[in-house]
Biopython code that builds the backbone (N, CA, C, O; Angstrom):
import numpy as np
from Bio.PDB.StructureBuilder import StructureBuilder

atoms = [
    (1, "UNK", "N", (29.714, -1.206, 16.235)),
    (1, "UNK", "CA", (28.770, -1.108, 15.145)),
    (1, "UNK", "C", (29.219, -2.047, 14.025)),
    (1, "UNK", "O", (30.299, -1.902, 13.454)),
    (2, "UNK", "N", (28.297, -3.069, 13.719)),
    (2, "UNK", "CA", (28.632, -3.817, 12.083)),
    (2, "UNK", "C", (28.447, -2.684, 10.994)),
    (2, "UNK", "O", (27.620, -1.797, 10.784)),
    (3, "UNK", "N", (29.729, -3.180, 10.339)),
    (3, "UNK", "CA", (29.000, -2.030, 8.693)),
    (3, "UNK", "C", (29.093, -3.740, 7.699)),
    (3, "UNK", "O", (29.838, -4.716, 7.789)),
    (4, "UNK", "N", (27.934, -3.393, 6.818)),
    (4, "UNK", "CA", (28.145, -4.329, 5.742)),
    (4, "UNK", "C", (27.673, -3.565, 4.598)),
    (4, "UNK", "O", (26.806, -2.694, 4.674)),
    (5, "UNK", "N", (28.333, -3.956, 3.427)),
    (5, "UNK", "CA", (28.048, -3.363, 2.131)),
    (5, "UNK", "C", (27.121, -4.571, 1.566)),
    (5, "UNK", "O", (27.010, -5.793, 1.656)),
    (6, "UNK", "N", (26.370, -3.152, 0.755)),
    (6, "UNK", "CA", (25.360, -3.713, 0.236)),
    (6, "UNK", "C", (24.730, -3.317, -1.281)),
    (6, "UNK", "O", (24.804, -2.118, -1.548)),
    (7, "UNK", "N", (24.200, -4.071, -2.167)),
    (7, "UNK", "CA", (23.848, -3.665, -3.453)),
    (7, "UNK", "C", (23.116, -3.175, -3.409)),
    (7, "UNK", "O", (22.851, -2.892, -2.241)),
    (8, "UNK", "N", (22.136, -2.618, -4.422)),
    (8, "UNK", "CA", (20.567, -2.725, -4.648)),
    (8, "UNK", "C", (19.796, -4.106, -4.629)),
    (8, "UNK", "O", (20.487, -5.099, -4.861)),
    (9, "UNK", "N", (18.838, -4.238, -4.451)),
    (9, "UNK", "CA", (17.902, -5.542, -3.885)),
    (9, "UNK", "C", (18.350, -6.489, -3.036)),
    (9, "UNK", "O", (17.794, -7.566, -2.817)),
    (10, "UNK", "N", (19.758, -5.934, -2.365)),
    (10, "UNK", "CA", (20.371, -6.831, -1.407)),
    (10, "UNK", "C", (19.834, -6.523, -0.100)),
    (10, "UNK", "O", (19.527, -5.354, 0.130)),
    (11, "UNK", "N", (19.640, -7.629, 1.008)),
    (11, "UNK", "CA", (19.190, -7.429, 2.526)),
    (11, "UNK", "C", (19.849, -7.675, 3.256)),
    (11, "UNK", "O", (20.971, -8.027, 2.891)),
    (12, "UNK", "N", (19.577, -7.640, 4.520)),
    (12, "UNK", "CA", (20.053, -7.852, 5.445)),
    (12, "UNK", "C", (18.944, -8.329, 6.550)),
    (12, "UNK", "O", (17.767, -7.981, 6.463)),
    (13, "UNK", "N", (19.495, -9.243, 7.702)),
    (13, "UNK", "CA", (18.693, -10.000, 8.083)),
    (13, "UNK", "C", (18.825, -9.657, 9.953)),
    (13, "UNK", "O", (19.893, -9.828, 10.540)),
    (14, "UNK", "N", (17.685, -9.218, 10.598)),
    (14, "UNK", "CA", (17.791, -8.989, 12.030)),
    (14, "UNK", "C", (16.927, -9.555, 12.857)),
    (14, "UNK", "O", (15.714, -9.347, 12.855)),
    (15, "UNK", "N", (17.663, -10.451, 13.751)),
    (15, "UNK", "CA", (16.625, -11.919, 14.258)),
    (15, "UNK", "C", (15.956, -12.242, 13.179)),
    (15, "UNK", "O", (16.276, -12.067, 12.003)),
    (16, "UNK", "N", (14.753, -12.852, 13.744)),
    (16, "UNK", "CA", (14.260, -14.076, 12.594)),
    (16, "UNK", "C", (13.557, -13.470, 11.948)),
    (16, "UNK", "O", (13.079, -14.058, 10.978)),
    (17, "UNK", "N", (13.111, -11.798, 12.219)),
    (17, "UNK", "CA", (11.946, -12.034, 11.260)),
    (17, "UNK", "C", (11.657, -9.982, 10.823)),
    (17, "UNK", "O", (10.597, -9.363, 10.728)),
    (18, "UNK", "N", (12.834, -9.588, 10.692)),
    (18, "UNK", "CA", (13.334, -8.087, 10.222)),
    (18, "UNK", "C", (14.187, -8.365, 9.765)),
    (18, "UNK", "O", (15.111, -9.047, 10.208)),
    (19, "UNK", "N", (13.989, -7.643, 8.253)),
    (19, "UNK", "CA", (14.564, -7.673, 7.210)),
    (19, "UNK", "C", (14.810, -6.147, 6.201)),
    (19, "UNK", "O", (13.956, -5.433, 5.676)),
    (20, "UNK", "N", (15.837, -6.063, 6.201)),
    (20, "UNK", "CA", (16.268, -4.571, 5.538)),
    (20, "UNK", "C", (16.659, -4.640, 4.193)),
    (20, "UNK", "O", (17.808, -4.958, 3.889)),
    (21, "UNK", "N", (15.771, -4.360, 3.336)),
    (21, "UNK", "CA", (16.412, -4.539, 1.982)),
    (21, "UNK", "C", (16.560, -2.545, 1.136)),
    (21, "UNK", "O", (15.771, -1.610, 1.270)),
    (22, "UNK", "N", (18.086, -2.620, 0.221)),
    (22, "UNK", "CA", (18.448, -1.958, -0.044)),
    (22, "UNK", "C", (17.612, -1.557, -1.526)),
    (22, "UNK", "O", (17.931, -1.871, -2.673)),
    (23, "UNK", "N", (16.585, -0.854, -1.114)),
    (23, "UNK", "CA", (15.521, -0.454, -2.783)),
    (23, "UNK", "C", (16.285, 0.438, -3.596)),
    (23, "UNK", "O", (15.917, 0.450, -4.770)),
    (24, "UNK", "N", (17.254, 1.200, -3.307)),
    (24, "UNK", "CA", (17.466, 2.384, -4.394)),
    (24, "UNK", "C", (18.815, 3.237, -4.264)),
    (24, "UNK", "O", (19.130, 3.801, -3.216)),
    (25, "UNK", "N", (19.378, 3.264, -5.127)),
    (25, "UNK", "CA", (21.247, 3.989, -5.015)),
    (25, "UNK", "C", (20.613, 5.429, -5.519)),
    (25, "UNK", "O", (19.855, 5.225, -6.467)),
    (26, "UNK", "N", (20.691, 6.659, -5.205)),
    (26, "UNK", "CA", (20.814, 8.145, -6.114)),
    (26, "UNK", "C", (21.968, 8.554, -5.504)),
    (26, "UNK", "O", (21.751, 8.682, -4.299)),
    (27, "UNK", "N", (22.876, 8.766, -5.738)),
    (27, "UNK", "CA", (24.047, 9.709, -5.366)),
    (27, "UNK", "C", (24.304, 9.670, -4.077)),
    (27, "UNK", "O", (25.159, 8.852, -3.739)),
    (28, "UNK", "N", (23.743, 10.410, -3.132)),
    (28, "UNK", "CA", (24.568, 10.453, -1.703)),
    (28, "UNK", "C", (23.418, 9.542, -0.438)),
    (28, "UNK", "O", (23.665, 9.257, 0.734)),
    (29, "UNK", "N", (22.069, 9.259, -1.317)),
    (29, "UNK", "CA", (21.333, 8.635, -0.551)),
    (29, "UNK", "C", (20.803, 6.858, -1.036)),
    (29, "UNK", "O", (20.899, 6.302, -2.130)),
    (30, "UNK", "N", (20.279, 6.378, 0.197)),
    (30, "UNK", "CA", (20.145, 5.299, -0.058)),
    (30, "UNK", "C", (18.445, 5.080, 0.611)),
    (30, "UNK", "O", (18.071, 5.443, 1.726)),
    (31, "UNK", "N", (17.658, 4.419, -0.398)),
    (31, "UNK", "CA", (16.752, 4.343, 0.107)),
    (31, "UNK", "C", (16.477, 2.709, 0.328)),
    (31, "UNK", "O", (16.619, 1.813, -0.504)),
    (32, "UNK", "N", (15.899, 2.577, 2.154)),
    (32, "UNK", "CA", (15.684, 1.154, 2.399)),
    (32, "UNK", "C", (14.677, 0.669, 2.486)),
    (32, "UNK", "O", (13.803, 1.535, 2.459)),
    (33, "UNK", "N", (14.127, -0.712, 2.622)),
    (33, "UNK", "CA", (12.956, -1.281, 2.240)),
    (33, "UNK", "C", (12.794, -2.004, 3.684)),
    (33, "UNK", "O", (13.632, -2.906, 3.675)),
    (34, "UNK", "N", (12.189, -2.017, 4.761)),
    (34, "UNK", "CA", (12.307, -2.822, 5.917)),
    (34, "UNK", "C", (10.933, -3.286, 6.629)),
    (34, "UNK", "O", (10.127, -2.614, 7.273)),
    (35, "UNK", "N", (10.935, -4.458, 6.347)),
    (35, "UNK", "CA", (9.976, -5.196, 6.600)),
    (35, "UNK", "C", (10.292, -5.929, 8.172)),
    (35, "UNK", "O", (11.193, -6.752, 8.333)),
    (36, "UNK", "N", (9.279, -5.414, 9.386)),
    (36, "UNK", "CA", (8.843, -6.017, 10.433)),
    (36, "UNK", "C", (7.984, -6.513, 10.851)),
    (36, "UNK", "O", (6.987, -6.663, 10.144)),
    (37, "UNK", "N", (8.016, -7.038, 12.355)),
    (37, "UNK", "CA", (7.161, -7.033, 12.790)),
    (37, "UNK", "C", (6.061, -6.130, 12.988)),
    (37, "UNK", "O", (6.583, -5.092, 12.579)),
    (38, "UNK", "N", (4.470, -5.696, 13.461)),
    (38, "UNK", "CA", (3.662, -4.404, 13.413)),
    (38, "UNK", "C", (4.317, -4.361, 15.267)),
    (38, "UNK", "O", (4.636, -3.311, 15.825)),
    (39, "UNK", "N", (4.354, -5.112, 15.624)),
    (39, "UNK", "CA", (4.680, -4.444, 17.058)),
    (39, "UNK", "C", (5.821, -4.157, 17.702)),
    (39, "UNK", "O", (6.162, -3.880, 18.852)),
    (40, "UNK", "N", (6.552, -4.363, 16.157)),
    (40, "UNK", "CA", (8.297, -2.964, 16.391)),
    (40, "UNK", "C", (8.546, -2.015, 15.832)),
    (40, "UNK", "O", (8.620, -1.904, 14.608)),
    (41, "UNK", "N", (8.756, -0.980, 16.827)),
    (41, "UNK", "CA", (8.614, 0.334, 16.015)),
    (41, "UNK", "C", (9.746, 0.941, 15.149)),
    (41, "UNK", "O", (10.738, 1.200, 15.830)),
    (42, "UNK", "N", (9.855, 1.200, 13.999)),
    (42, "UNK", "CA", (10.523, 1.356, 13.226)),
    (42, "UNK", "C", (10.797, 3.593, 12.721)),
    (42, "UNK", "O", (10.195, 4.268, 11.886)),
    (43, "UNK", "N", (11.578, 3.870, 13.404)),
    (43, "UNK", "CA", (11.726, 5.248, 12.926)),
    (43, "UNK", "C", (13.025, 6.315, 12.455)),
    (43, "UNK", "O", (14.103, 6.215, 13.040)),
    (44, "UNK", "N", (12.921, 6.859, 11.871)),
    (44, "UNK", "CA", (14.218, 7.604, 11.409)),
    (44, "UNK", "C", (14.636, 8.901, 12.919)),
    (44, "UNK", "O", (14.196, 9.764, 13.678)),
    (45, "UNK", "N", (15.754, 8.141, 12.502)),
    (45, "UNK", "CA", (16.293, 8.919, 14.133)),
    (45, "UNK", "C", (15.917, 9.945, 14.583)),
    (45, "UNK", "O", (15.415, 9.840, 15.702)),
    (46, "UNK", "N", (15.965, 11.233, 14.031)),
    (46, "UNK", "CA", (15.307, 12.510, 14.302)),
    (46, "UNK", "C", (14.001, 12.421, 14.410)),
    (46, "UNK", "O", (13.260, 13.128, 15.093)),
    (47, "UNK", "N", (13.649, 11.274, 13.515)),
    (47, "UNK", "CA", (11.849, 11.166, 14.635)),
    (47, "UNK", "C", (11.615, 10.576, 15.568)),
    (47, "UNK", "O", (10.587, 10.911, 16.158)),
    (48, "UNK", "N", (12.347, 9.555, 16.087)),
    (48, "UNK", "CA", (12.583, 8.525, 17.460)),
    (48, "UNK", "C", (12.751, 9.706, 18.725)),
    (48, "UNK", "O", (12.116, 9.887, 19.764)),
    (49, "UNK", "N", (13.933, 10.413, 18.097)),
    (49, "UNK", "CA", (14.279, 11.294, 18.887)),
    (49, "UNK", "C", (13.516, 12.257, 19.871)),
    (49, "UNK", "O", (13.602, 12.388, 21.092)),
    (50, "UNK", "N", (12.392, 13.171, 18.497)),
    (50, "UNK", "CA", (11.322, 13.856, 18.542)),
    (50, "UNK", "C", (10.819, 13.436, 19.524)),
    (50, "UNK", "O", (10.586, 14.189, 20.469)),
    (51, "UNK", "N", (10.487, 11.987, 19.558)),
    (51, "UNK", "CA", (8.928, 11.217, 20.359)),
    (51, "UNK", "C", (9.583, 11.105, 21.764)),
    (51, "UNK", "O", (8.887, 11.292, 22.762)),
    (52, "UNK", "N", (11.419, 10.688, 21.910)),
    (52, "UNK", "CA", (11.671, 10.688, 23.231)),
    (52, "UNK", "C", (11.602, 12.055, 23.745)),
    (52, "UNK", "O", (11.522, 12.141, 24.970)),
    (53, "UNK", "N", (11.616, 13.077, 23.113)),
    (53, "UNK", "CA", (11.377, 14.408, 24.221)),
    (53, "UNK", "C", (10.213, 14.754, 24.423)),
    (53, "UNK", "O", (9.706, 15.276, 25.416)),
    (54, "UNK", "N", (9.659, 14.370, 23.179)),
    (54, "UNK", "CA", (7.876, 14.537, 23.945)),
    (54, "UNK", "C", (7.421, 13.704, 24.669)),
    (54, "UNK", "O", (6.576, 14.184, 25.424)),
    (55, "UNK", "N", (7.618, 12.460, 24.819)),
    (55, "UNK", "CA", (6.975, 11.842, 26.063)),
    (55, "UNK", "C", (8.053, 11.879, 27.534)),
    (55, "UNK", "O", (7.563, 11.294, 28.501)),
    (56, "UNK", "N", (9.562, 12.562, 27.776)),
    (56, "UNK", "CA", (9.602, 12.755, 28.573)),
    (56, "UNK", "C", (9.386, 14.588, 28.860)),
    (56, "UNK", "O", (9.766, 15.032, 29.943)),
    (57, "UNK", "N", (8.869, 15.380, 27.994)),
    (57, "UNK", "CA", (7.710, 16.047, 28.177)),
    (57, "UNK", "C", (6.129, 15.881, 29.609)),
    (57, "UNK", "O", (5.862, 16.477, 30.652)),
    (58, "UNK", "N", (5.521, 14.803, 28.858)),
    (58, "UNK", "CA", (4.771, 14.595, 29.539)),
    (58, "UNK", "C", (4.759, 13.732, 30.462)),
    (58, "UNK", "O", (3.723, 13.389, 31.031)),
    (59, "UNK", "N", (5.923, 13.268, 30.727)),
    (59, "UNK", "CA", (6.230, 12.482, 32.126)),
    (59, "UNK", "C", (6.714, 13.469, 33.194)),
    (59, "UNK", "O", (6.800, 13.042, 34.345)),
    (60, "UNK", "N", (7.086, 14.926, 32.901)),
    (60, "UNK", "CA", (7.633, 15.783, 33.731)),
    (60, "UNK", "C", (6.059, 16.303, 34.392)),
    (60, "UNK", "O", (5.990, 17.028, 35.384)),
    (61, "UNK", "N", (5.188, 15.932, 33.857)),
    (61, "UNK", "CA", (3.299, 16.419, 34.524)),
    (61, "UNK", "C", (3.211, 15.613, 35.436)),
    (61, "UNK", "O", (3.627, 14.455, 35.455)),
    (62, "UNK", "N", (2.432, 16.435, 36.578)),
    (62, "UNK", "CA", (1.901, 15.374, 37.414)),
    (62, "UNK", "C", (1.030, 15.487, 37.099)),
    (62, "UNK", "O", (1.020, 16.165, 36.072)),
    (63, "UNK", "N", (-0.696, 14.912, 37.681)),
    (63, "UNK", "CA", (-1.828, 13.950, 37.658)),
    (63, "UNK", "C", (-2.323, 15.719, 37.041)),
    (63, "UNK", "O", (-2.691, 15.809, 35.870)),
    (64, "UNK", "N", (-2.281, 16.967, 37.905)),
    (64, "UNK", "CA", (-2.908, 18.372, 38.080)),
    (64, "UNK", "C", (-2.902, 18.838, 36.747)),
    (64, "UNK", "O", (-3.914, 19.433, 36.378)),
    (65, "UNK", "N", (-1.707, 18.651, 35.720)),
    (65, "UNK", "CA", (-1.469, 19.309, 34.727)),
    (65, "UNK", "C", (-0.325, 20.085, 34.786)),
    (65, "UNK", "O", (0.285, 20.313, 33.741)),
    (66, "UNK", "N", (0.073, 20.537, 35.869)),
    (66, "UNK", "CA", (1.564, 20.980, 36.434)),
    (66, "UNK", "C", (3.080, 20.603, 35.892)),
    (66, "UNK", "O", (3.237, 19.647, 35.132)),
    (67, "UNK", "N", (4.050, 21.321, 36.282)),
    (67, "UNK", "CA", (5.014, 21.037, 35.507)),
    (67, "UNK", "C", (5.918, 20.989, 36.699)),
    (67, "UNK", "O", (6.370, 21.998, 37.241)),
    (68, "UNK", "N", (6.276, 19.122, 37.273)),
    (68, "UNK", "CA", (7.432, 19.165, 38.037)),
    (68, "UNK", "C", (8.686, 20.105, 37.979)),
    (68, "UNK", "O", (9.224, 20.428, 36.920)),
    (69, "UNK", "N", (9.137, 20.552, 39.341)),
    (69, "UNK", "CA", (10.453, 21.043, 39.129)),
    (69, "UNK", "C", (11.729, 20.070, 39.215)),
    (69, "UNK", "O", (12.860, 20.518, 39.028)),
]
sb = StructureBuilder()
sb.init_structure("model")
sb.init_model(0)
sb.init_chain("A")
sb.init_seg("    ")
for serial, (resi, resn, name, xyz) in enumerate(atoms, 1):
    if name == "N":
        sb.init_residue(resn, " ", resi, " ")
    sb.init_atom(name, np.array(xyz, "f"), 0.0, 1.0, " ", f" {name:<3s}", serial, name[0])
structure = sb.get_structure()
């Protein structure tokens, strides 16, 4: 894992064209500013997470509505 420190209004740069900029210091949180592409999906882990158990959820269905064993 890279760690880099960072200010407020400072970025960071991922491939050519995602960009993470640091909007806001309060105490124990940091809020970021991240500008992509629209056809990369961008989510906070516990919601990435969320979406991988629900769609292997519905990959455990077959065609019937059934629930593989």
């Amino acid at each position: 894992m890279l760690v880099l420190s960072r200010h407020r209004d400072e970025s960071i740069v991922i491939g050519d064209d995602i960009v993470i900029t640091v909007v806001d210091i309060r105490g124990d949180k940091v809020r970021l500013g991240i500008a992509a592409p629209i056809e990369v999906s961008v989510h906070r882990q516990e919601v990435y997470e969320a979406i991988q158990r629900e769609n292997a959820g519905v990959a455990r269905h077959d065609s019937s509505g059934q629930v593989e064993a």
